[in-house]
C-alpha positions in Angstrom: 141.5 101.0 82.6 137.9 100.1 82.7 135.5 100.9 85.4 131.9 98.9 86.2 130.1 102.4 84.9 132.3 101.8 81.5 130.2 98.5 81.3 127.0 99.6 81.8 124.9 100.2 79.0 127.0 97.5 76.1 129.0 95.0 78.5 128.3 91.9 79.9 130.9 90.5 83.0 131.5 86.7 83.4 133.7 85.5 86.2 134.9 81.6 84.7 136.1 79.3 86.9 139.2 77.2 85.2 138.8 74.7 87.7 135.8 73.4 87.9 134.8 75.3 84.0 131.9 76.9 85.6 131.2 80.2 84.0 128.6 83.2 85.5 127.1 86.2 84.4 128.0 89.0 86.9 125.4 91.5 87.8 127.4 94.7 86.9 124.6 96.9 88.8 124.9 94.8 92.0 128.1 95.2 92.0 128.4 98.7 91.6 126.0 99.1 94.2 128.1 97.2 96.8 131.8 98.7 95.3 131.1 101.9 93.4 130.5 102.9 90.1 134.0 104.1 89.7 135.6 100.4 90.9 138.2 99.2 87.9 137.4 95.6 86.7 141.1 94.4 87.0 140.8 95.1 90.6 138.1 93.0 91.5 140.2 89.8 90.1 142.2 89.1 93.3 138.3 89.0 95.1 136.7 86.1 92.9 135.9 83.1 94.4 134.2 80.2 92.9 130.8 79.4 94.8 130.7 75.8 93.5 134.6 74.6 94.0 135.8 77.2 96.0 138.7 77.8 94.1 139.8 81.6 93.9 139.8 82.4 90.2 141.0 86.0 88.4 139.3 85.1 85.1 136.8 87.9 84.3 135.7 88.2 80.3 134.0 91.3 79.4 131.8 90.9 76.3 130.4 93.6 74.3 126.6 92.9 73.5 125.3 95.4 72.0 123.8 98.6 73.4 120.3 97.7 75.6 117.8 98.3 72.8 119.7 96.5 70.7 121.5 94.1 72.3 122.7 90.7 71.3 122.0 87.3 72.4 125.0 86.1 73.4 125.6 83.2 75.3 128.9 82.3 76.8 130.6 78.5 75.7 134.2 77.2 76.4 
């Protein structure tokens, strides 16, 4: 199981909305301040909530980018 600190330094963390296909980059440090570092990703699912539709949504994607002196641009597209 992966935890926010596993995603630090390589990961980036998109919540996508299937209803309304919005899509947004999740600040991982934000949100290990406000849930701890040691928080698994497949538990925060069941908390998303669409700001735009409203729509609760368990669609995270985790995308390896690279590590940060080296990272890739990488833009999510549906």
């Amino acid at each position: 199981m992966q935890s926010l600190r596993d995603l630090i330094d390589s990961f980036n963390l998109y919540a996508v909305c299937e209803a309304c296909q919005r899509q947004t980059k999740l600040n991982v440090q934000k949100l290990i301040k406000h849930l701890g570092a040691e928080t698994q990703v497949h538990r925060m699912r069941s908390k998303l909530r669409c700001r735009v539709c409203g729509t609760r949504t368990e669609d995270l994607r985790i995308v390896y980018v690279g590590q940060k002196d080296q990272e890739a641009i990488f833009q999510y597209r549906r």
